[in-house]
N, C-alpha and C positions, 0 to 999 in steps of 0.2 A: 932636367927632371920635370915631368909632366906634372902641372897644377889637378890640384885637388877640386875635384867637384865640393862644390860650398856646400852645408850641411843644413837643411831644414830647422830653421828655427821658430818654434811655437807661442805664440804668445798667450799667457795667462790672463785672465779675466778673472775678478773675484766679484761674482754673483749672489744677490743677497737669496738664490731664490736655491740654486744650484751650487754654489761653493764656488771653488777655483774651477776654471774651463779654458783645456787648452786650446787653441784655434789654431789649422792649417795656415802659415803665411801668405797663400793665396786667398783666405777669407779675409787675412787681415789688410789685405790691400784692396778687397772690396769696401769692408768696413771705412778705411781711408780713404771715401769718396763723398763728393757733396751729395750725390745722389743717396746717398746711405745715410751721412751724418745728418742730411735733414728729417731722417723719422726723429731726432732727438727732440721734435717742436711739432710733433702728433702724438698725444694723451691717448694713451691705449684705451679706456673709457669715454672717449669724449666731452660731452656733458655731463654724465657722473663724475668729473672733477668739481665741477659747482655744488653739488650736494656732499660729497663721501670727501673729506677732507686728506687723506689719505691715497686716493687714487692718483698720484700723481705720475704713477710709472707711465713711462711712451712706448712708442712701437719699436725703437731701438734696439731696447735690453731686453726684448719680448723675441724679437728676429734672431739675437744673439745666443739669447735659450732654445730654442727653436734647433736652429743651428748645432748644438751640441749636445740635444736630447736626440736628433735624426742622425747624428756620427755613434754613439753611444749606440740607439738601436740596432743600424744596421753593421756595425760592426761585430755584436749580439747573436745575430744573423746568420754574417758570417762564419763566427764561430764555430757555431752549432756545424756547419755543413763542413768545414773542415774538415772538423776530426769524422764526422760519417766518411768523405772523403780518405782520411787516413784509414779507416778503418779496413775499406774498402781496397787501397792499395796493399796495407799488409797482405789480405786473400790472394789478391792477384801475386804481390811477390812470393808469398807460401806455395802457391801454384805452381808458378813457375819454376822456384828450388824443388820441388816434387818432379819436375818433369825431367831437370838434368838429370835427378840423381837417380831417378829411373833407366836412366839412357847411360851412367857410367854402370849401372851395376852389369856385374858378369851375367852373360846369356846359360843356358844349360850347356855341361859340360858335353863334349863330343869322342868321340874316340879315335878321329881320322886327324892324324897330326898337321895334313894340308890345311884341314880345314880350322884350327887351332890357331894357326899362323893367320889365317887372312880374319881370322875374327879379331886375335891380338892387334890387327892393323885397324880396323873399327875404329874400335873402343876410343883410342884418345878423340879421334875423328870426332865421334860422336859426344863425346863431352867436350869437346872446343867448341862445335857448334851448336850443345845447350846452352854453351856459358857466354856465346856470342850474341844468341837470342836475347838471353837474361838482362844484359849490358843495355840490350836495345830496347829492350820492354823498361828496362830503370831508368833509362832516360829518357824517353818520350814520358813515363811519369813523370819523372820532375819538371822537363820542359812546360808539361800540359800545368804541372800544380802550380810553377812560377808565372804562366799564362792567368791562371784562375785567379790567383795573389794579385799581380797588376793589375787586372780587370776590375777588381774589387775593390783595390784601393782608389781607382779613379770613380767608379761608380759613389762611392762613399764619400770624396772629394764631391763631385755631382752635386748628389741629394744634401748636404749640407750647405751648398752654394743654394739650393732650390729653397733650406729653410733658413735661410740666411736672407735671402731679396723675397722672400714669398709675399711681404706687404710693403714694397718700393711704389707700388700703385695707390698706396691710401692717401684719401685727400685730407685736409683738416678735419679735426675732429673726427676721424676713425669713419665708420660707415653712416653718419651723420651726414655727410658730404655726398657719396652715393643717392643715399634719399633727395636732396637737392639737384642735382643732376639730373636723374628720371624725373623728376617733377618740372624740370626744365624741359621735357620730350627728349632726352637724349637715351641711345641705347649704349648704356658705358657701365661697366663693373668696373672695379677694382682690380679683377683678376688677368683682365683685359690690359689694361693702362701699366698694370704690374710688367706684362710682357716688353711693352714699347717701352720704358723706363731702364731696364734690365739690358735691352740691343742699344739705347742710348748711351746707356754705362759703360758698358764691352768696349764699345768703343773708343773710351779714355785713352791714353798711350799707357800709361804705366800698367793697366788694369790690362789692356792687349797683349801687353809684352810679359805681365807676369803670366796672361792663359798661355802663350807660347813656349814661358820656360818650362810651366808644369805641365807640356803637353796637352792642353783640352784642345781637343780641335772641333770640326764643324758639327760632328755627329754628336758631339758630349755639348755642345751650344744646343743642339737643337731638343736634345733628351732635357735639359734643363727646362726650357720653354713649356715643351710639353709637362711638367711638373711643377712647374707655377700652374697651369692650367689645372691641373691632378687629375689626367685625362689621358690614359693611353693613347696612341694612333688609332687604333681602330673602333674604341668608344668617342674620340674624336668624330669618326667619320657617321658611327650612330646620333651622336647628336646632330649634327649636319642634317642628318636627314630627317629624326624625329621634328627639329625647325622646318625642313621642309615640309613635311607632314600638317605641321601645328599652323605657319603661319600662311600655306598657300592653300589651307582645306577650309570652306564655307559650309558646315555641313554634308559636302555632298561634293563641291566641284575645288580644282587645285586654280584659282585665277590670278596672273602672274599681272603685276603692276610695275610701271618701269625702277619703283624704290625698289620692290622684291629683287628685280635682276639686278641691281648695283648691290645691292645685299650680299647675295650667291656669288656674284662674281668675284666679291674681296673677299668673301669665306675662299672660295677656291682657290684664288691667283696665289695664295702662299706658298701653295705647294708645286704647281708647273705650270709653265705660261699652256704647254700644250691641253692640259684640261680648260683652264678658259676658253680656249681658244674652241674647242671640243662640245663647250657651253653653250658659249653663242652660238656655234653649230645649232644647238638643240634649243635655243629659245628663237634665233630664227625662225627653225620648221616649226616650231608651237604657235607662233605668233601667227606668222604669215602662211604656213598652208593647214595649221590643223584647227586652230581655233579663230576664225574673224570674231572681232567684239564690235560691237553696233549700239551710237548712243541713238536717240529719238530721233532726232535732227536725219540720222541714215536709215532708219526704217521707213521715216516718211518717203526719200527717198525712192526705196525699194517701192514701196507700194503706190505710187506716182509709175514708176516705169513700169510697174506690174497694170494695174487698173487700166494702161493707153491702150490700146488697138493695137497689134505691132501688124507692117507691113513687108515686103520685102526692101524697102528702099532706106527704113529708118530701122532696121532690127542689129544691125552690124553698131551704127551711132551709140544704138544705146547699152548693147554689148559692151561697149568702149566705155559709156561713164561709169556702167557700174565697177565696171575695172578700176577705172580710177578712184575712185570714192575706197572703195577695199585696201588700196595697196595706202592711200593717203591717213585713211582713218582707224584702220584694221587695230591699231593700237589702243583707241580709248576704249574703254570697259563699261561695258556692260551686258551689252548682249552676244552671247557667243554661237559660231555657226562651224560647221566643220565645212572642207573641201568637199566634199560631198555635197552639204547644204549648198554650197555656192554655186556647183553645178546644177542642182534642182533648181532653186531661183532664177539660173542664168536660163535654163529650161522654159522655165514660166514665164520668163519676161521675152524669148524669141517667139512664143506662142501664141495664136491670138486668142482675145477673149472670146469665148464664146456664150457667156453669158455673165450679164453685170451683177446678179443676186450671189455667182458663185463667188465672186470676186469681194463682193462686200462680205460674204461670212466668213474669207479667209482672211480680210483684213481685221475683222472684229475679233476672230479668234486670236487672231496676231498682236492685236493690241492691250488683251489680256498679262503678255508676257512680262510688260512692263515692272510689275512689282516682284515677279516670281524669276527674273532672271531665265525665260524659256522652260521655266520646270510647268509640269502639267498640275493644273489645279482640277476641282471638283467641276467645274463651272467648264470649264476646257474638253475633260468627259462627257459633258455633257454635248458639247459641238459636235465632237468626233461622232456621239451614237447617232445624233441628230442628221449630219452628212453620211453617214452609212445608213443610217433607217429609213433616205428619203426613196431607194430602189429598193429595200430591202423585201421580198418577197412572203419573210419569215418574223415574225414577233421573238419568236427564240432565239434569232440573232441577237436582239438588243437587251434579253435578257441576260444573253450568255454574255456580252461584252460589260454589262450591268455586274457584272459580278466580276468578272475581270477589274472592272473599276473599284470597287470596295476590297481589291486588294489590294490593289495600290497607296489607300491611305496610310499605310504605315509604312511604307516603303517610298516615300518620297516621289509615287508618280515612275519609278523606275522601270522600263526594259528588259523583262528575263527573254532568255530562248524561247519559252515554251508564250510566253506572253504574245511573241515577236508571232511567233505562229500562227495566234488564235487571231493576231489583228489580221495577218494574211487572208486564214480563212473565210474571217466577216467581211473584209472587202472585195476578194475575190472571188468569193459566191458569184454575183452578179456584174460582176465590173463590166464595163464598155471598154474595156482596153486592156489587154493583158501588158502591153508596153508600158503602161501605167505602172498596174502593179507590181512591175519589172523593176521601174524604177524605185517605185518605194520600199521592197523589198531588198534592194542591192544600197541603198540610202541608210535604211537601219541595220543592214547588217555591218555596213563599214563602218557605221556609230559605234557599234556596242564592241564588235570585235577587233575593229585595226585602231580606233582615234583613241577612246576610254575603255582601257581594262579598269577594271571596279573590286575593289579590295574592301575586304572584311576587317575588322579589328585582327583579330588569328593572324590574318595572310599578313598584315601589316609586321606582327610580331614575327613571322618566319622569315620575313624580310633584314628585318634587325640581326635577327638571329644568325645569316647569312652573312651579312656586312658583317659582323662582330668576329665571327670566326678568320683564325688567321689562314689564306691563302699559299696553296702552294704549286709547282705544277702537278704535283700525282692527282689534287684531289680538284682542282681548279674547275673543269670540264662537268664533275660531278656536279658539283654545285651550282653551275650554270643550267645543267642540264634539270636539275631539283625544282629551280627557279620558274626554269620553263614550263614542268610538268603542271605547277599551282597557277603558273598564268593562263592556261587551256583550260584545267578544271575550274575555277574562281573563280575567274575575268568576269562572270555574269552576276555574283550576287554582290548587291549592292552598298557600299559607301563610300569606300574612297576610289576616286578615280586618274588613272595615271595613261598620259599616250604614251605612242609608241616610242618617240623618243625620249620620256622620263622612262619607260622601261629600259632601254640602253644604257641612260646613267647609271642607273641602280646596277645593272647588270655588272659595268666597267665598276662599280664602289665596290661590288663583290669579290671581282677578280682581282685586285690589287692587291701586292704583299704588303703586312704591316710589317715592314720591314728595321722600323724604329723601335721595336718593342722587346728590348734585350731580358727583362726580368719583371716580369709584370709587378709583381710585389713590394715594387720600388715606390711603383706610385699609389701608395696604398701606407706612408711612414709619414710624409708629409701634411698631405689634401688627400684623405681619403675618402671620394665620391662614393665607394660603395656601402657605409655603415658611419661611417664621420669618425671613426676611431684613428684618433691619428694623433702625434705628437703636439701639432699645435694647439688640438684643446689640453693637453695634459700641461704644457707650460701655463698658459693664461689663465685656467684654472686655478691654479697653486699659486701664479704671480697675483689675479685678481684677487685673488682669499689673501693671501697675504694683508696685499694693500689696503685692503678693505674693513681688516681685521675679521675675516670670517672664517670657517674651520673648513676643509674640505677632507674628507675620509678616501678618497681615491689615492690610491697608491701608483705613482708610473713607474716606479724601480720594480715594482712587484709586475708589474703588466712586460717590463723591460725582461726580464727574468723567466717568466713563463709563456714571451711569446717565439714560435720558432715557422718556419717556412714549410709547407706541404704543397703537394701536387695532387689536383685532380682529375680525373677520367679524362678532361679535353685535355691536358697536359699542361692547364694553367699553374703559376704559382701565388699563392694568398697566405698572407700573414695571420696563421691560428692561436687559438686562445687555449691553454689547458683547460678541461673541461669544466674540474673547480672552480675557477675564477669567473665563471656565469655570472654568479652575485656580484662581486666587484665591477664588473663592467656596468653591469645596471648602475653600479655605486657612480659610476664616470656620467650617467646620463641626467642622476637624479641631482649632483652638484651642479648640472649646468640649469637644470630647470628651477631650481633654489636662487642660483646668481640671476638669472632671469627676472625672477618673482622680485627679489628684493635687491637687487641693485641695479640690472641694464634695463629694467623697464619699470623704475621705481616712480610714481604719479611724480613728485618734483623735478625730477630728471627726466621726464617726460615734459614736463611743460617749459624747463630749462631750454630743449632741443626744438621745440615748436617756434619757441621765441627766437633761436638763434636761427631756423630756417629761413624766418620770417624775415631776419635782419638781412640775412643774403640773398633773397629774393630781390628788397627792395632796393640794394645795394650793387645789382647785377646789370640792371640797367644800364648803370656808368662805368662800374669799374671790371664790367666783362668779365668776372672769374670764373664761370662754368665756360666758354670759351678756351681757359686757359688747359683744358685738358688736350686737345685736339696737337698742341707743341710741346714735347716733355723738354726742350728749355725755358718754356713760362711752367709749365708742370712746375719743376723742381726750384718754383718761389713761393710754392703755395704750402704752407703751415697753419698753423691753429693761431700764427700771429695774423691771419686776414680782419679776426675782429681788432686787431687794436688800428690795423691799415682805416679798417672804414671806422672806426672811433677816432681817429685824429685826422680824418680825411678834410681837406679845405673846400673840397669843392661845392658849391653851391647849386645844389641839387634834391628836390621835393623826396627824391626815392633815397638818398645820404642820410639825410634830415630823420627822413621815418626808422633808417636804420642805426642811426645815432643814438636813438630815441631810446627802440628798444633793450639794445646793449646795456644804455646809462643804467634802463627798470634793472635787467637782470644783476646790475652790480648794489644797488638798491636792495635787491631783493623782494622785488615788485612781481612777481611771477604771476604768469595769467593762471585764473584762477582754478581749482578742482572740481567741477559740480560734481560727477559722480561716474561710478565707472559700473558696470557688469560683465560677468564673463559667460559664454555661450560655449556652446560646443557644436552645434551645428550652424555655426555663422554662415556658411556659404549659401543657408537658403534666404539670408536676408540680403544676398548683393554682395558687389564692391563695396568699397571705400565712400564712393561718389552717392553710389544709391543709399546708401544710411544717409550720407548728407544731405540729402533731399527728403527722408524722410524727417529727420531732425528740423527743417525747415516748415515742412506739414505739421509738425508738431508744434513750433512757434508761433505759426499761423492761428493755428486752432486756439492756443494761451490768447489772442486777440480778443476772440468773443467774452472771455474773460476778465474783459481787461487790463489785462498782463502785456505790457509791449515790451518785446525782445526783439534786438534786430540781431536775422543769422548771418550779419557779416563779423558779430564780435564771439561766435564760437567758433574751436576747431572741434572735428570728431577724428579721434584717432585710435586704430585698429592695432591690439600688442599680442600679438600670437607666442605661443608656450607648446611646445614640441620636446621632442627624446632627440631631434637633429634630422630628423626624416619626415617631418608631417604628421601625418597618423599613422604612421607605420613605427613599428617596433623595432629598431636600428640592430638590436641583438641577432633578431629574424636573419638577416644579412652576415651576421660574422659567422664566423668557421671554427669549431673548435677541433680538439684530440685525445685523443687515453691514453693513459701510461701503458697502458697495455698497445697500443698501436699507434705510436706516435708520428707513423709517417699518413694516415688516413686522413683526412678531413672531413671532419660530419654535423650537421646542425644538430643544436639540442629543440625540443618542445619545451614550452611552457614546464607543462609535468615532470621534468626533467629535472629543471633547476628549481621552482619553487611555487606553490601555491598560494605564494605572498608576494604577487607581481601586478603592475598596475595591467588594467585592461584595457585604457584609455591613456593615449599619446598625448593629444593635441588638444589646447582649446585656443579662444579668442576673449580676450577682453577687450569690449568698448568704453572708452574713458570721451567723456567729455570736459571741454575747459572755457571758459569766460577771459577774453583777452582784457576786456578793457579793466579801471579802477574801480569801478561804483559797484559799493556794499550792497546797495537797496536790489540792483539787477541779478548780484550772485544769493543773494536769500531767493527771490523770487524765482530763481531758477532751480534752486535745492529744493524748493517745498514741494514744485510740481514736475519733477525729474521722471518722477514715480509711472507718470502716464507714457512720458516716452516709452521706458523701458516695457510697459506692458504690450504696447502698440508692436516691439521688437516678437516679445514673445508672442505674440497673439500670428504674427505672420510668420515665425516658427511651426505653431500647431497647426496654421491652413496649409502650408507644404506638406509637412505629413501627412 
């Protein structure tokens, strides 16, 4: 007798927050891992455990909620498209019994008994082969409904595995730790280290051979990843590129640094060795034939072999050095030259001088470049009229390029077609050499048209817009072709600028299928990047209020209940909100802005976490623990027990010592002090973080003439921003709602819509200031004249505006 497949057995959790919660047995063999069981030793609050005596919940029982508020939902989900599904197959089978019983019933009677006879022969004919169809049509239903059933049920296994490890990457102390890290120059999230933690994990034996028995194979591995990230494939590949965008554009130019290309390349290399490989294709030709960079040290150079005499006997020699100096140097940045440039120069330096005053005003002009990166300044215009005015026959020439120049001010000095013209015409009025102007006319045309196309903010967003949509082959060629049309008409106005071979990238981003992207709406239950509405605030909210003892009015059974799945015009699918529940939602943004205000960025818990950065700072020296991210086996030693590691640590060490120090104050209750905070709403026109700290420091300065002495090494200034989850933008703007009257549409509401009792304003900033050290007499004397800082703040508020 053949053995019985064993039977799934669920294990219970009884939840102070949620109740009893079943868990798939493959979660529970996640859960049964040191990887997992060490979120039980990270405080879901971090340092609001020091002040809120009741925040003691961790990131454990929060994953675990998590976890079985996203089975719950998408199970919800499911539901709902079931039964439309059933609905829908009834039609088709009513159809179908409609069409046998059509085909058995009797045709018009006849009166030729032949023909009687071969009709009675028919008939069964044709109702065996209704009812053969029928059979066939009922089972490719059920095949396909038992298809859509499995599909679902692993998809659902998935995303509860995604909020099950969705915070395996937090370090001690919750996002405390992050702050510490970047502050250490590292570029690491949370959500980042989540992923490497998670391929760490898989890896286990037991935890491998439970994915094998439940079937997850590589594609359901990789759909998970992508949902710790909460980032479809192809908003993946827009961000990729908005990073491009963001971190390789200076205003004006894309300048690639050899960090930049180890950057791109391990963004890349995850996905095919043959796109790196494709890469370095395209940062070679960028490097070495479209862009030479030129430090000082090679200009001089150039204008040492330019300035000589060249003869026929030394023009080949020094052909040869400047070759070498290109191919040796081409990589350090700062001055950039296109293949074209080089062949001009290479020109100028086989040429000989024929006069020493021209040679000097193209060195002076050239040496202009130095602060402006080759970009044309006012002073520069001024060269150019002045080398064209010296033949110039006409005063109106210099007028007309005179105006030509004042329009450049706003345009950064840039290039159009029609610019490119007028300079043609002013110099080749009178030129002595149409080979000349041959030259420079075929120089700036290669510039503007083959090396930098130049992109608009718009063109950038049709870009995105391209990448973002999913690839197929019908419409593939379209979209390339789309691509192309904006690269001919745009290429000329000016901002961003991309060569030709970053236009092939982009091209190749376009054309690829996102082929990973089974139900968009998946990743939108967990981490949802497009509105923040996602399960995960809904547990921590309700787990935080709990612990906290504080009330939260947001309802997630009610959100769970009225939300259902819709499709829009591009064929996306997004998780909508019944119309009604507008207010409610706002209710989910206004409780996080409340726990904000008064408990994740509460002034003692604020100065609780300055203190404890401070202790890891000086503590890092010795015991490496921002290091420890870079191996997820030192990773998974790192807990919220690191302060008690460097509180009983032996070693004898000035930066231990300092950190010992401060731990003792905060069990003390020694906390660096309050002076005073304010909150801003347009903080962005006073700076950074860095720049208040410098003004804070002009401010202390000034307390001198006073006779007030404060030294600004014993404050922090620290910046607590209060948002809806989106910035200044309004997160509802983003969600989708429905009507009962049409519940399959997706439609934004207006303001007007839902309530004339809605905030207008998203986002603010408050700046807190704090006094580390003990002495009374320094925090009086700090309080009493607080008053000018803050006016010095608003006063360079009012000169922006």
């Amino acid at each position: 007798m053949a053995e019985a497949t064993p039977k799934k057995v669920f294990k219970v959790f009884n939840d102070p927050i949620h109740g009893h919660i079943e868990l798939h047995p493959l979660l529970v063999k996640i859960i049964d891992t040191p990887h997992f069981q060490r979120l039980r030793n990270i405080k879901q609050l971090g340092g609001g455990y020091y002040v809120f005596p009741g925040a003691s919940h961790n990131r454990f029982e929060h994953c675990i909620g998590v976890a079985h508020l996203a089975g719950k939902l998408v199970k919800h989900l499911h539901d709902i498209q079931k039964k439309e599904r059933e609905l829908s197959c009834e039609q088709i089978k009513r159809l179908s019994s409609d069409l046998a019983s059509e085909q058995q019933t009797p045709s018009d009677a006849t009166d030729d008994p032949k023909e009687a006879r071969m009709e009675g022969k028919k008939r069964p004919a044709a109702a065996e082969k209704a009812t053969s169809k029928k059979r066939k049509m009922d089972a490719t239903l059920f095949s396909r409904e038992n298809l859509q059933e499995n599909e679902t049920k692993m998809k659902k296994l998935c995303v509860q595995i995604k909020g099950l490890c969705h915070n395996l990457g937090h370090g001690p102390l919750s996002h405390l730790f992050e702050i510490f890290v970047k502050e250490k120059g590292q570029n690491w999230t949370h959500e980042q280290q989540g992923i490497k933690m998670f391929q760490y994990m898989k890896n286990e034996k037991h935890v491998a051979k439970a994915m094998e028995e439940y079937e997850i194979e590589y594609v359901d591995i990789k759909f998970i990843m992508e949902l710790i990230c909460g980032l479809t494939f192809s908003e993946q590949r827009i961000k990729e590129f908005e990073n491009f965008i963001k971190d390789k554009c200076n205003e004006a130019k894309y300048k690639f640094t050899s960090e930049n290309i180890e950057k791109i390349e391990k963004l890349i290399s995850a996905d095919s060795e043959r796109r790196i490989e494709e890469f370095k294709n395209l940062r070679r030709d960028k490097v070495h034939e479209t862009e030479h960079k030129f430090t000082s040290e090679d200009i001089e150079s150039i204008k040492k072999l330019i300035s000589e005499k060249a003869d026929s006997e030394h023009v080949k020699e020094r052909i040869k050095d400047f070759d070498n100096f290109i191919t040796d140097k081409c990589i350090l940045v700062k001055y950039k030259l296109t293949s074209k440039d080089i062949d001009f120069i290479k020109k100028l330096i086989s040429e000989k001088a024929d006069s020493e005053q021209r040679i000097k005003e193209f060195t002076n002009l050239r040496n202009k470049y130095k602060e402006t990166e080759n970009e044309f300044t006012s002073e520069d215009i001024e060269s150019i009229e002045k080398l064209i005015g010296e033949k110039a026959d006409s005063e109106q020439r210099i007028e007309e390029f005179t105006k030509l120049r004042n329009k450049y001010k706003e345009t950064e000095n840039e290039f159009t077609s029609e610019d490119i013209e007028s300079i043609e015409k002013l110099i080749g009025e009178k030129a002595d050499s149409k080979q000349r102007i041959e030259k420079f006319t075929n120089l700036i045309k290669d510039k503007v048209h083959e090396t930098e196309h130049k992109f608009t903010s718009e063109d950038i967003e049709s870009i995105k817009k391209l990448i973002s949509e999913k690839a197929d082959s019908e419409h593939v060629k379209e979209r390339i072709k789309d691509f192309d049309n904006f690269i001919t008409d745009k290429c000329i106005l000016v901002k961003y600028k991309l060569t030709s071979k970053d236009i092939d990238f982009i091209k190749k981003l376009i054309s690829e299928k996102a082929d990973s992207e089974p139900k968009s709406f998946l990743y939108e239950i967990v981490n949802n990047a497009k509105n923040g509405i996602d399960v995960d605030k809904m547990d921590y909210f309700s787990r935080d209020c709990h612990h906290l003892g504080m009330t939260s009015n947001f309802s997630h059974e009610r959100y769970r209940v009225f939300a259902r799945v819709c499709t829009n015009d591009k064929g996306e699918q997004h998780i909508c909100m019944r119309d009604k529940e507008a207010l409610n939602m706002y209710e989910l943004f206004h409780v996080r802005n409340i726990l904000h205000h008064n408990a994740y960025q509460h002034r003692v818990v604020k100065a609780v976490e300055l203190m404890i950065l401070d202790a890891l700072k000086a503590a890092d020296k010795v015991l490496k623990i921002s290091d420890k991210v870079e191996d997820p086996k030192d990773y998974l030693t790192l807990t919220d027990d690191v302060l008690k590691e460097i509180q009983h640590s032996k070693v004898q060490d000035p930066g231990i010592s300092e950190a010992q120090l401060i731990i003792k104050r905060i069990s003390k209750r020694s906390l660096y002090r309050f002076i005073g905070g304010k909150t801003f709403q347009d903080v962005d026109k006073l700076g950074s973080e860095n720049d208040i700290k410098v003004k804070l420091e002009t401010w202390l300065k000034e307390l001198e003439l006073k006779d007030v002495h404060l030294g600004a090494d014993d404050f922090r200034v620290t910046l607590v921003k209060f948002n809806y989850g989106m910035r200044n933008k309004n997160p509802v703007d983003s969600l989708l709602f429905y009507t009962k009257e049409d519940p399959n549409t997706p439609i934004n509401l207006s303001r007007k819509e839902v309530s004339y009792l809605l905030p207008e304003i998203f986002a603010e900033t408050k700046i807190m200031v704090f006094y580390t050290k003990e002495n009374d007499n320094d925090v009086t004397l700090a309080k009493d004249n607080i008053k000018e800082f803050w006016e010095e703040l608003d006063q360079q508020i009012r000169s922006a505006s």
